[in-house]
C-alpha positions in Angstrom: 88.2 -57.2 88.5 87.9 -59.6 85.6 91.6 -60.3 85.7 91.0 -61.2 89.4 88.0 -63.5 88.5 89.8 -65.4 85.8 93.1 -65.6 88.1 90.8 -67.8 90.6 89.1 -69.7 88.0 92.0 -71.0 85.9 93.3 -73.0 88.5 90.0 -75.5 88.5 89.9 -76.0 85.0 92.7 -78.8 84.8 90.9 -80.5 87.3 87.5 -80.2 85.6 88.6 -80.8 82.8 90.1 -83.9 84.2 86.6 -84.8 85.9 85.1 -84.5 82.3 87.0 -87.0 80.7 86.5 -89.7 83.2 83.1 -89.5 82.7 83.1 -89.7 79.7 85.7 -92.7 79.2 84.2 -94.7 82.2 80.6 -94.4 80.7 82.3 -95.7 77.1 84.5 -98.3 79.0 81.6 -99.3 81.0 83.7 -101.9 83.0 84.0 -100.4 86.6 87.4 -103.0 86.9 89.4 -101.1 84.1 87.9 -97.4 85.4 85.2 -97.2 87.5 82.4 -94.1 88.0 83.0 -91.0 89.5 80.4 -91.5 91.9 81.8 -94.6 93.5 85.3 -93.4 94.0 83.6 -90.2 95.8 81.5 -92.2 98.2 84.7 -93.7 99.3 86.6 -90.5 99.3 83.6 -88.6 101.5 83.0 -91.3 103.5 86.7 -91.7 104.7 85.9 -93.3 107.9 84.1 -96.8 106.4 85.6 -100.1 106.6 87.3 -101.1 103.1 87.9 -104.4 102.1 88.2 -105.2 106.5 91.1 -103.5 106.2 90.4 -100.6 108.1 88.9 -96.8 106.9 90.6 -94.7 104.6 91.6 -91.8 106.9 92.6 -95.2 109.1 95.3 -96.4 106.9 96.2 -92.5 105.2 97.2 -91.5 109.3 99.2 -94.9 109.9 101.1 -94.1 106.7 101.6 -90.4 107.8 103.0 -91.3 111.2 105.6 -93.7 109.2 106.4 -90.9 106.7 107.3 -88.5 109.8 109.2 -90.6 111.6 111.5 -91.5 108.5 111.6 -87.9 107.4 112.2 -86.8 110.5 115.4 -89.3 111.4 116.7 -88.2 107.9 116.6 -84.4 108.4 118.2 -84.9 111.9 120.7 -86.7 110.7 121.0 -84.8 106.7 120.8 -80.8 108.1 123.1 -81.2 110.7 125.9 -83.5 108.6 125.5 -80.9 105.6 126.0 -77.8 107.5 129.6 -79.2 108.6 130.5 -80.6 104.7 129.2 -76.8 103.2 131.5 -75.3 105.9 134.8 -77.5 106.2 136.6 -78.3 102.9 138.1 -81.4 105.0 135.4 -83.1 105.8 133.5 -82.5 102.9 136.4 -84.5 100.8 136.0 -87.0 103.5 132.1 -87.6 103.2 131.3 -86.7 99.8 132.6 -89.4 97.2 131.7 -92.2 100.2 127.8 -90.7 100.1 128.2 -90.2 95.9 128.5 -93.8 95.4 125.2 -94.6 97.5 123.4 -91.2 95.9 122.4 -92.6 92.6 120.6 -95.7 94.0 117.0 -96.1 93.9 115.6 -96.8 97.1 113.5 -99.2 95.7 116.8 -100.7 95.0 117.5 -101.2 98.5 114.0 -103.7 99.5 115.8 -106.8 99.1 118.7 -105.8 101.3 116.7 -104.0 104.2 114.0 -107.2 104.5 117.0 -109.4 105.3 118.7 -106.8 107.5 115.1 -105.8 109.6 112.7 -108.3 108.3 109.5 -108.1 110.2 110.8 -106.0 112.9 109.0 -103.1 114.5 109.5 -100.5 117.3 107.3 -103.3 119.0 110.3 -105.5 118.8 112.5 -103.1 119.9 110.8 -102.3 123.3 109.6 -105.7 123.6 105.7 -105.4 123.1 104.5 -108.2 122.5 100.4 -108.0 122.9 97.8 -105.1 123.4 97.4 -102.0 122.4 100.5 -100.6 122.5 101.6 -103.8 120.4 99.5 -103.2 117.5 100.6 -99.9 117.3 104.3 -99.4 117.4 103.8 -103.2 115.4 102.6 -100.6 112.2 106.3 -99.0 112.3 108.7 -101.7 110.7 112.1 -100.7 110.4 112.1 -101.8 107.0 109.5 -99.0 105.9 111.7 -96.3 107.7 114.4 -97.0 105.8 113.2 -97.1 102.7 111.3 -93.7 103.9 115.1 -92.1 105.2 116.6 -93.0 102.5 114.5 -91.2 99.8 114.5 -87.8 102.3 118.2 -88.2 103.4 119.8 -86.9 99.8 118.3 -84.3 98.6 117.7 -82.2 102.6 121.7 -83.5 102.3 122.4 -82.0 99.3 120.1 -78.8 99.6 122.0 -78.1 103.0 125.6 -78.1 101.6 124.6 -75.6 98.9 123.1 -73.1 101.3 126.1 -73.0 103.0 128.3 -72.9 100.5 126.7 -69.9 98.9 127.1 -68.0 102.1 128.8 -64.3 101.5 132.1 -65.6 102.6 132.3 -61.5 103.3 130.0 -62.3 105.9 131.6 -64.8 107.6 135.3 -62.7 107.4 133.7 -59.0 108.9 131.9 -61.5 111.8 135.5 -62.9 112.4 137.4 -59.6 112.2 134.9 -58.0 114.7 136.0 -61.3 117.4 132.6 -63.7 116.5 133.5 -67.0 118.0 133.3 -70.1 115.4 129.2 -71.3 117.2 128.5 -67.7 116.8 129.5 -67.5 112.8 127.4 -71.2 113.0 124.1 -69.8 114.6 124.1 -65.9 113.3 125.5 -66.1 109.6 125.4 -69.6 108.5 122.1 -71.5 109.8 120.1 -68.1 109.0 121.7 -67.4 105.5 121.5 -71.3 104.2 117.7 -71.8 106.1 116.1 -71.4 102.7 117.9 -73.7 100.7 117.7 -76.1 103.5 113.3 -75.5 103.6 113.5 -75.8 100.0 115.2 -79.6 100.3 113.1 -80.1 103.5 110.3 -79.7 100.9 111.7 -81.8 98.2 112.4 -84.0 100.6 109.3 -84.7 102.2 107.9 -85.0 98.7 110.4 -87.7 97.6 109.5 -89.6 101.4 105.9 -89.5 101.0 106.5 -91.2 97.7 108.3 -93.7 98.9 106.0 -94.7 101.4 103.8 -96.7 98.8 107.1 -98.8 98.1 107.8 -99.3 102.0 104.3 -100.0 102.2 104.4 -103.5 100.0 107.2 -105.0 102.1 106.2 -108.3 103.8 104.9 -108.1 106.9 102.8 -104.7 105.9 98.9 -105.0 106.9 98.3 -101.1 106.7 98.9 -98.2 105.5 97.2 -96.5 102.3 100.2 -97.8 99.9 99.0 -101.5 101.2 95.4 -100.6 101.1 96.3 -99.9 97.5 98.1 -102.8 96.7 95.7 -105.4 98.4 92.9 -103.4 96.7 94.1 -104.4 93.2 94.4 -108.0 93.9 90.7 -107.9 94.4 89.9 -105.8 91.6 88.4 -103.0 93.4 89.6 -100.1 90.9 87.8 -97.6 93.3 89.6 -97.9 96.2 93.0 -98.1 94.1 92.2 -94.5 92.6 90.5 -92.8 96.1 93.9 -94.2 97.9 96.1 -92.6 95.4 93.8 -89.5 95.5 94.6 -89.5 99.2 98.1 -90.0 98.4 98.3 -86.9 96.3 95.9 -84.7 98.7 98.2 -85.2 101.7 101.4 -84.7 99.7 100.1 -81.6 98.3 99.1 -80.2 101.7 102.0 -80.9 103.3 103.8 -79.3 99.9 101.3 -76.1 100.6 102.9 -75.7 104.2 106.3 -75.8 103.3 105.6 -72.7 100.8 103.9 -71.1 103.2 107.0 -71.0 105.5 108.9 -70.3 102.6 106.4 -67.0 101.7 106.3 -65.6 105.0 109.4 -66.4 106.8 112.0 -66.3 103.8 110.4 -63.8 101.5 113.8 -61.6 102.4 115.7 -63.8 100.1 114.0 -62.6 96.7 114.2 -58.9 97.8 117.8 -59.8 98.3 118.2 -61.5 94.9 116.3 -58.9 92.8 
């Protein structure tokens, strides 16, 4: 029973601990600019749905920045899943793809800004369907192409990569007793492969959601942004106000760790075969 207690406790004490010592090095600082109370960065944080800075609420700008994030993840895992499946499963076109994607692999996307603002520029999904006032405007205005990039790119590599070592580490046994037995090549595709490689491709999903939602804050500070929690942040600091830079990047991590959460959960309860296999 004590074991049990102490098992739920030691998980808060980082975090109190964490608590502790901003409180005690704001109240020493005692400039709210460098780090400012706990309290004011909580009112901001509880009260997600107040104005900031007439730049919109918190939960405002943290939704508009998780609609961008899905979108770009969401391109790069239809795009990375399907393309790795075929370069894990044919030698040929594996030696056709891989050195081509190896040389754009190593490059930050950060690295990338300069070429995808003259490429897009300001251009939206409200460009491309030609809104041009209203609501429907301001809206699809929020999704630049710019951002998505920047958001695809940091998702594309490592679902990519993840994908092509699950299949690659199927039981080639597997694969030769389904042919012997007269398993067409869609059948070998949708009963051996996609099944035996799904958790390596979850576990890149997962990495690669991660590496997105980071991203985000960089897509975020492109011209033309005027929302989104990674502006909210940046604008923030131009102003000085310290406690809306820290609650945003609290946000930030909250989100990412939830979405983290749900991604082992899947893991736990639909792939839990795979360590009973491994043991």
């Amino acid at each position: 029973m004590k074991n049990k207690s102490l098992f739920l406790v030691i998980p808060i004490l980082a975090p109190i601990l964490l608590l502790l010592i901003w409180l005690i090095m704001a109240h020493r600082i005692g400039n709210q600019v460098i780090l400012p109370q706990i309290g004011q960065v909580a009112a901001i944080i509880f009260h997600p749905t107040l104005d900031l800075l007439s730049m919109g609420s918190l939960i405002a700008n943290v939704l508009i920045s998780l609609v961008r994030v899905i979108m770009g993840y969401a391109l790069a895992a239809l795009i990375a899943i399907p393309l790795g499946v075929i370069m894990g499963y044919s030698q040929l076109t594996y030696k056709f793809f891989n050195g081509f994607l190896n040389i754009f692999r190593p490059i930050p996307p950060l690295a990338w800004v300069p070429l995808v603002i003259a490429w897009f520029g300001i251009a939206s999904l409200a460009t491309l369907v030609g809104a041009e006032t209203g609501k429907t405007f301001i809206y699809l205005n929020n999704i630049k192409f710019s951002m998505l990039f920047i958001i695809f790119i940091g998702a594309f590599y490592p679902i990519l990569t993840s994908t092509i070592h699950g299949v690659r580490n199927v039981n080639v046994t597997l694969i030769d007793s389904a042919r012997v037995l007269g398993a067409s090549e869609r059948q070998i595709f949708q009963k051996i492969l996609i099944p035996a490689a799904m958790p390596s491709i979850i576990t890149g999903m997962r990495i690669g959601l991660g590496i997105a939602w980071m991203c985000l804050v960089s897509a975020e500070m492109l011209p033309g942004s005027l929302s989104g929690v990674g502006y909210l942040i940046t604008h923030a600091f131009t102003l000085a106000s310290t406690d809306i830079v820290i609650a945003g990047m609290i946000s930030i991590g909250f989100v990412g760790a939830l979405m983290d959460i749900i991604f082992r959960h899947i893991e736990q309860k639909k792939f839990s075969w795979c360590r009973q296999v491994n043991k």
